[in-house]
Phi, psi and omega in degrees: 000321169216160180284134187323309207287357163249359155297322167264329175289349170289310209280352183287313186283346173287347175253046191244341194254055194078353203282150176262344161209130161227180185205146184260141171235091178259132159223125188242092169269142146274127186213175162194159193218176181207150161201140211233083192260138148058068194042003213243130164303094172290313186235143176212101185219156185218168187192118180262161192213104186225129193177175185248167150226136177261131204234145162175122191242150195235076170106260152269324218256131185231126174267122171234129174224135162265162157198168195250007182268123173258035169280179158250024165295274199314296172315309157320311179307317195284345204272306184293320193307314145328297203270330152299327193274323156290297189221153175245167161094161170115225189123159172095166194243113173256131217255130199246108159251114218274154145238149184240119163259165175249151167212112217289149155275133212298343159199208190229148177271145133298322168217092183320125162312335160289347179284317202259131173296154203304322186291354202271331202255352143272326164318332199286301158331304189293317176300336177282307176295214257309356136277331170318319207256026146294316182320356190115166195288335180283338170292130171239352177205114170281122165224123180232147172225156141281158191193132158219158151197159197219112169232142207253102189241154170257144187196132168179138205218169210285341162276007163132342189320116171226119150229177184210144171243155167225093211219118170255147199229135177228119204228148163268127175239148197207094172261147178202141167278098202259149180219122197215190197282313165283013192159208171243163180199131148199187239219131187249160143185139191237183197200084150213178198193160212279031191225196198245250150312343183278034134289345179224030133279336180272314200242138169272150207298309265251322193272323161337280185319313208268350162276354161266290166358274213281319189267043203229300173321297191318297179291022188268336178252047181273127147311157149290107172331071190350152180231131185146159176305132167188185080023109180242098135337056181253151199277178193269137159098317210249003174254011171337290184311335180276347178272314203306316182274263143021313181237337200269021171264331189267018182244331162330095191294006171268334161266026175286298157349313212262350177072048196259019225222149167276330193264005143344092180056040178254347185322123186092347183261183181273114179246337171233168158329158169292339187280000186271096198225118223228116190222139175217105150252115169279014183222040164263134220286157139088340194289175190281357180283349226272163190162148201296288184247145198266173154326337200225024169109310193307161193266172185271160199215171186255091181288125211253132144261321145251070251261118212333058147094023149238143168282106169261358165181171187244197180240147195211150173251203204285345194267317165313278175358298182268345170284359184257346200041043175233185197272145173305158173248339143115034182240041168261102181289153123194168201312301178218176129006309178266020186264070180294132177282154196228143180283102181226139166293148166247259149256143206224141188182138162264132195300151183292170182238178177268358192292142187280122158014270170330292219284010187270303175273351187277342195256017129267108205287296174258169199150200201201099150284123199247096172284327196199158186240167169234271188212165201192196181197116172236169157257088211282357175252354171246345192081354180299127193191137162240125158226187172307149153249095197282319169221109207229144190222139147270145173245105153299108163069044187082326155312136144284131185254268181256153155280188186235177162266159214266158187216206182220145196252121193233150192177207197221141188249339151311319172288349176268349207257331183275323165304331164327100161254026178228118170216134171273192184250018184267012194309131188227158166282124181295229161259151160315138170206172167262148185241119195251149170168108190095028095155002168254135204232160194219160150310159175181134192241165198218149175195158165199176170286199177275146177205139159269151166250163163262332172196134188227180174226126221225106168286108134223204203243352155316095222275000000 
């Protein structure tokens, strides 16, 4: 993407006034998207995006600058602008000699997305609404996007660090809207992974629709979501999102640092059931968190975080790492370019158990089966967080039963973790999502088995 000898002399001049360590971030993305509301195209749009950010830090003190001029006039600039901003002052010349490392990448594209043409990528769009509004006359309202992108990122820094990643990512979305005696209901469902148009050799867009569709329906004959303290159920894949919040932002050693965190100077103690073993891999192939290399060079690695339920390590980027003298974990994140990377999960999932599935909900006598979460609000320094419950079922006598209307699910994410008396062995991965934080979202996957809470608190309006 740029010539070594002006990456090191951009990485000379950020070090020329004093810095004690620096770093180059070039990145160049391409994306394009489509999206198909009530049969009508709304959106068709593609969009590049290229520049650098320049990094250098002094001491505590870190100078950061972007720019989209990648000459090296423009580079210089940003460089020097970066190293006024750390330190003034200083003097003498550091000569950077770069290696270029590798790192595999977690799987191969097959049909670059920028390859398939525009019209192709809306057919896709029409099919899918025509099957959502096959599902029956209660769909009234259809929505699909489309979505790619390809991004090239370059990294090297003062410690000799030179890398580069390529990493594309393509996603299906199907939203739909049911209208029924009770109400309005609706109903989701998505698809993407870290590859390229061979994404809809796997899956059909046709299976997508009707699986946002049939859960639109479904709940137009929902029951009111029970309200109270019980035994909660969640199903493989779609209760991720509640360890990705609740407990794995409060395993992020930067708010650990910052004393943001509940999991604050537990390392080695028991913090969860013994059946609980808690992992954030970034080199799990096809998934959306997944990538060669982190923002800051590290190649991507498999984090142990919770070990049958001891905290055995956080997620760290590279500069905690190295002021620590310990190994990177390879979660130093950021949005573009335009951007300082942050200690971010990639994909994060509780490991499967041995329990059989079935015999999980029949050893529930009342309860809440939770198929999908929806979005939420935790306090990563108490562990406190409510979210949706978008698709929830009750369980009677053992059974799974009626559907619920969507309510909320409230709790504690340390408590939940010492509550767990079940985890099957069916462990799936969820949906793709963004992960937002400090005002920058990154990708990210989430996953888990079938699992019990012994008791949770499920607000809805049943009395």
């Amino acid at each position: 993407m740029l010539d070594e000898a002006v990456i090191q002399r951009t990485l000379g001049a950020a070090l020329r006034t004093g810095g004690e360590f620096a770093e180059v971030f070039v990145e160049d993305k391409r994306s394009s998207s489509a999206m198909l509301d009530d049969g009508r195209v709304e959106e068709l749009s593609s969009g590049r995006d290229r520049g650098a950010g320049i990094r250098v830090v002094v001491g505590d003190t870190t100078g950061f600058a972007h720019t989209a001029d990648l000459t090296e006039a423009g580079l210089q600039s940003a460089a020097e602008a970066a190293a006024a901003a750390a330190r003034s002052g200083g003097g003498g010349v550091r000569t950077v000699e770069l290696t270029r490392q590798t790192a595999p990448r977690p799987n191969d594209v097959g049909i670059p997305p920028e390859s398939v043409g525009k019209g192709a990528k809306v057919e896709l769009l029409r099919r899918a609404d025509e099957a959502a509004r096959a599902e029956g006359e209660a769909i009234r309202q259809v929505r699909a996007r489309y979505g790619d992108s390809r991004r090239q990122i370059l990294v090297a820094n003062s410690d000799g660090l030179l890398a580069g990643d390529d990493q594309v990512r393509t996603l299906f979305v199907v939203s739909t809207v049911a209208f029924g005696d009770t109400g309005m209901q609706t109903g989701y469902e998505t698809v993407g992974r870290t590859i390229g148009f061979e994404l809809f050799d796997r899956y059909e867009v046709e299976d997508i629709a009707r699986t946002a569709a049939r859960r639109a329906v479904t709940k137009l004959q929902a029951r009111p979501a029970p309200s109270g303290t019980m035994p909660v159920v969640i199903g493989p894949g779609g209760g991720g999102v509640l360890f990705h919040e609740a407990c794995g932002h409060g395993l992020e050693k930067d708010l650990v640092d910052k004393g943001a965190s509940v999991f604050k100077g537990r390392l080695g103690q028991q913090v969860a059931s013994p059946l609980v073993t808690l992992v954030d891999d970034g080199t799990m192939a096809e998934e959306w968190g997944a990538y060669a290399i982190d923002d800051e060079g590290t190649p991507a690695q498999r984090n142990v975080l919770i070990q049958d339920g001891i905290l055995t390590d956080y997620m760290w980027d590279f500069l905690r790492s190295r002021k620590e003298g310990r190994p990177r974990s390879g979660n130093g994140r950021r949005q573009s370019y335009q951007h300082l990377p942050m200690v971010r999960m990639t994909n994060t999932y509780l490991v499967g158990g041995e329990s059989e599935p079935d015999d999980i909900v029949a050893s529930t006598e009342r309860g809440v089966y939770i198929a999908s979460l929806g979005g939420g609000q935790v306090n990563t320094a108490t562990g406190d967080f409510v979210f949706g419950m978008t698709e929830a079922y009750l369980i009677e006598d053992g059974q799974i039963t009626d559907p619920l209307r969507e309510g909320n699910l409230i709790g504690n994410g340390p408590k939940v973790l010492t509550d767990i008396d079940a985890v099957g062995h069916d462990f799936s991965m969820g949906h793709p999502g963004t992960c937002g934080k400090d005002g920058q979202g990154v990708p990210v996957g989430d996953g888990v088995p079938t699992l019990r809470v012994q008791a949770l608190t499920i607000g809805g309006t049943a009395a």
